[in-house]
N, C-alpha and C positions, 0 to 999 in steps of 0.2 A: 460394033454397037453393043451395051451392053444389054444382057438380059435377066429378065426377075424372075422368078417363081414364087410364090404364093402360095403354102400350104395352113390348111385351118384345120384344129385336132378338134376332136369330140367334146364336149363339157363333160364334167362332172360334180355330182352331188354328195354331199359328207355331211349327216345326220346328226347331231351330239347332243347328247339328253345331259343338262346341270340340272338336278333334284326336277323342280316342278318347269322350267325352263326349255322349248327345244330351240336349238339353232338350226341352221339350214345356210350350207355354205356352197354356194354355186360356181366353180372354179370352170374358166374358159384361157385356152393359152392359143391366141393369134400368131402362129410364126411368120416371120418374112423373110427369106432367105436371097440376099441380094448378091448377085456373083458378077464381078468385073474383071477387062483385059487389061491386061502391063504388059510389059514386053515378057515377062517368064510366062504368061498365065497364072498370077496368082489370087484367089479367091479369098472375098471376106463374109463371114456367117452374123447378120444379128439378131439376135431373139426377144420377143418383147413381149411376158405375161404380165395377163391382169386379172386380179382377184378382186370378186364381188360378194360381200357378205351380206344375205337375205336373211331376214328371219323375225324373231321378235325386239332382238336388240342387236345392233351390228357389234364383232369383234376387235376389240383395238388392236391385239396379235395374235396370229396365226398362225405362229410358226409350228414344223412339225413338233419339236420340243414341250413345245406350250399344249399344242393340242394331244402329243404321248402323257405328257402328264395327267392331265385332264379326263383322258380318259382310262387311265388307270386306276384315277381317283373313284370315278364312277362305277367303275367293276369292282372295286373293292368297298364301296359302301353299297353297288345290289348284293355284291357276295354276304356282306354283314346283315343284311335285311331278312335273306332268303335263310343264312343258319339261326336266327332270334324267330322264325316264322314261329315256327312248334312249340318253343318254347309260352312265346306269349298267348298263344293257341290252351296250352294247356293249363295256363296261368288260369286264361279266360274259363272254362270248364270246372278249376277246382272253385273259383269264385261262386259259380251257377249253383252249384252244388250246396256249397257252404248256405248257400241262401236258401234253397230248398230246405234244406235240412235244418235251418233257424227258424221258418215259416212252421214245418212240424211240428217242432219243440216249441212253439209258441201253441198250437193247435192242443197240443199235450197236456200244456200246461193249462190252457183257459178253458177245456174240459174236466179235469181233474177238481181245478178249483170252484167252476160253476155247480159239478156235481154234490161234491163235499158240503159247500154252501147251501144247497138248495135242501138237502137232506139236515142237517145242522138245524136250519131255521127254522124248518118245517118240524121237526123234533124239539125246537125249544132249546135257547141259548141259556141250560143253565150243565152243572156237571159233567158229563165225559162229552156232551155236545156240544159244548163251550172250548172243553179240550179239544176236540176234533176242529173246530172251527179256527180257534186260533192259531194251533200246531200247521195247520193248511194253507192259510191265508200266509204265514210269516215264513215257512221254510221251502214250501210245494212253490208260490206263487214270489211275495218278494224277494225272497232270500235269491231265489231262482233269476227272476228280473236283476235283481242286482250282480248275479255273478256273470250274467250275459251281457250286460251294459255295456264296458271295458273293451268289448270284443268287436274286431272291425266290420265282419260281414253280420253283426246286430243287424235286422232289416228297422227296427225301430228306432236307432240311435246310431247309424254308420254314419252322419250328413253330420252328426254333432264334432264341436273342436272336445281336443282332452279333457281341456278343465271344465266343461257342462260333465260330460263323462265321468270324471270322476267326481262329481258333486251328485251325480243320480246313483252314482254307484255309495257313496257311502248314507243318502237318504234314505236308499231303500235296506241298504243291509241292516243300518241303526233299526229301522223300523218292523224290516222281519227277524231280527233280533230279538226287540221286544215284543212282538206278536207270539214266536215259539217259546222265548224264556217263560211268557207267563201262562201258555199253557202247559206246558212241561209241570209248571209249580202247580197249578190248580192240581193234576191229578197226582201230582206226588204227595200232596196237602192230602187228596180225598182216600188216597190208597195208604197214607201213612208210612210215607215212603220205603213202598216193599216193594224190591224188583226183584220178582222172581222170572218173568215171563222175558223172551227177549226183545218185545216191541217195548217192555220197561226201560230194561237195561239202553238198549240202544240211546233212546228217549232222554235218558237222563245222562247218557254221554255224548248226549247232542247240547243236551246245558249248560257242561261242562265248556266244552268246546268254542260253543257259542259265544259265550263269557270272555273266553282268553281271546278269541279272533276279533269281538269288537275292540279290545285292549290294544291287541297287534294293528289292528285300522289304523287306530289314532294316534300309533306310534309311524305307521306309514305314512297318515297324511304329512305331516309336522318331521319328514325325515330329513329334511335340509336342515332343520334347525340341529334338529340330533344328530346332523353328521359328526362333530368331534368325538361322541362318543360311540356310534354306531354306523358303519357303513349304508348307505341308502341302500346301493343295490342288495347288500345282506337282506337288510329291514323291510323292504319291499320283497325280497323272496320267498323271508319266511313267514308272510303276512299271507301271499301265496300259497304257499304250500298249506296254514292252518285253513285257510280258508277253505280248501280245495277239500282236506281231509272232515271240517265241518259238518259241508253242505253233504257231503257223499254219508256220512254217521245220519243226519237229521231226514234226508230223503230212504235211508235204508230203516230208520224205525216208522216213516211212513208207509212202506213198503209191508212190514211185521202186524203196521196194523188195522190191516184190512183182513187178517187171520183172527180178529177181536171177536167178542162175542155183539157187542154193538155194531159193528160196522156189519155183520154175517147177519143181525136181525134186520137191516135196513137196504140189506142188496136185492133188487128183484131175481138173480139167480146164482151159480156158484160161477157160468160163464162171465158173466157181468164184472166179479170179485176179480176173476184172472185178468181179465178186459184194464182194468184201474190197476194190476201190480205192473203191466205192461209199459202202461201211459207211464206210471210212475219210474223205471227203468231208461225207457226211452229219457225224461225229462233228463235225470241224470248223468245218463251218459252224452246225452248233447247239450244239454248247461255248465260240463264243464270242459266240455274241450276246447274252448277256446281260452279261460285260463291254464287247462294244461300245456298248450301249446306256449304260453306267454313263460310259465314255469321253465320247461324244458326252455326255453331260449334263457332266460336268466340263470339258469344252472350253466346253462354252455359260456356265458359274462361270466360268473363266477370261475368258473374252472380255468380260463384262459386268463382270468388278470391274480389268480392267485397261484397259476403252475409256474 
């Protein structure tokens, strides 16, 4: 008579994470092992597993191949995840930063400017406080705004596309342009043009400057047109770079003069005086680091399509 045995194994569970996806594959193998007599004794084995896929979506193949794959793929994009962690980490940090330090340099600048102004007005918009006022409002305050425009982590203008950006950027330069040229002239006109002192000197090589940089502007904006005869990316570097050397010339005779004898009769102390070369300093150095940075990346264009 023949006889059966009946053995049932253990199930098992296999977890696989696809990105936001998990599967859950519940494998149960039913053996039955049926054994019969012939005249040798000879015995036959047959095996019958069945695979049940649980989970969020069933699998159409399982095979181990399919599933090695699979999750080879998955360890090599957590491996990719885990080596960009720090990186993006630090991305995020230098960004924090950047902003902090543009919130400042705005802080810098709308004291400098409120103060200058309130002192100007209050002393009468006519002679060196007419100069003081205008030299303030167009190099300290516009000139300033528009060299920070451009720049991505501007907390005022980061949401804007390029072409707003570059349309506030050359309103406001046009316009502190014209605000510093014509006070630069009032007191070259009232001093007869003597630079002896070097908040003069400065002053009047901030005019100089000014002059050629609004030229280079408007050779920048209109630099597609003028490509045949002028490289853009040149045209736009060295628009760059005048600009950079400008605003640094125009904020350091801002800087020269607050050592004036005007601005020393109108400080309530010598603390105060230090207090405003500081602001002034600060302004400087974080208005333009973000076209320094834009510089040094077009110097590195430059150097690589011309080596």
């Amino acid at each position: 008579m023949p006889t059966r045995n009946t053995t049932t194994s253990s199930s098992s569970t296999i977890r696989t994470d696809y990105g936001s996806t998990t599967f859950k594959i519940s494998i149960s193998n039913d053996s039955v092992n049926t054994a019969a007599e012939d005249n040798d004794s000879a015995s036959t084995t047959t095996t019958t597993a069945t695979a049940t896929a649980v989970g969020y979506q069933s699998l159409p193949y399982t095979s181990s191949t399919n599933l090695y794959a699979r999750s080879s793929l998955t360890s090599r994009l957590g491996k990719m995840s885990i080596d960009t962690m720090p990186n993006s980490e630090i991305r995020q940090i230098h960004q924090r930063i950047d902003y902090f330090l543009n919130v400042l340099n705005q802080i810098c600048i709308g004291f400098v400017t409120i103060w200058m102004s309130w002192m100007c007005l209050r002393s009468g918009l006519a002679g060196t406080a007419l100069h003081a006022w205008l030299v303030t409002i167009g190099f300290s305050f516009l000139m300033a705004e528009g060299v920070m425009c451009l720049y991505n982590h501007n907390v005022l203008t980061y949401n804007y596309r390029r072409t707003t950006k570059t349309t506030i950027h050359w309103v406001l330069q046009a316009l502190g342009g014209a605000c510093g040229i014509a006070g630069v002239l009032i007191k070259c006109i009232q001093k007869g043009f003597s630079l002896h002192s070097t908040h003069g000197k400065l002053g009047f090589a901030a005019l100089i400057l000014c002059c050629i940089s609004l030229l280079s502007g408007l050779s920048a904006l209109y630099s597609m047109r003028l490509k045949q005869c002028l490289s853009p990316l040149l045209n736009k570097s060295f628009h760059n770079l005048l600009g950079l050397v400008t605003f640094a010339v125009a904020l350091s005779a801002q800087y020269y003069g607050y050592t004036t004898g005007f601005f020393s009769r109108k400080t309530p102390s010598h603390d105060f005086t230090i207090l405003m070369k500081v602001l002034t300093l600060l302004t400087l150095v974080l208005s333009a680091w973000g076209p320094f940075k834009s510089m040094m990346h077009k110097m590195r264009s430059i150097y690589k399509h011309y080596s």
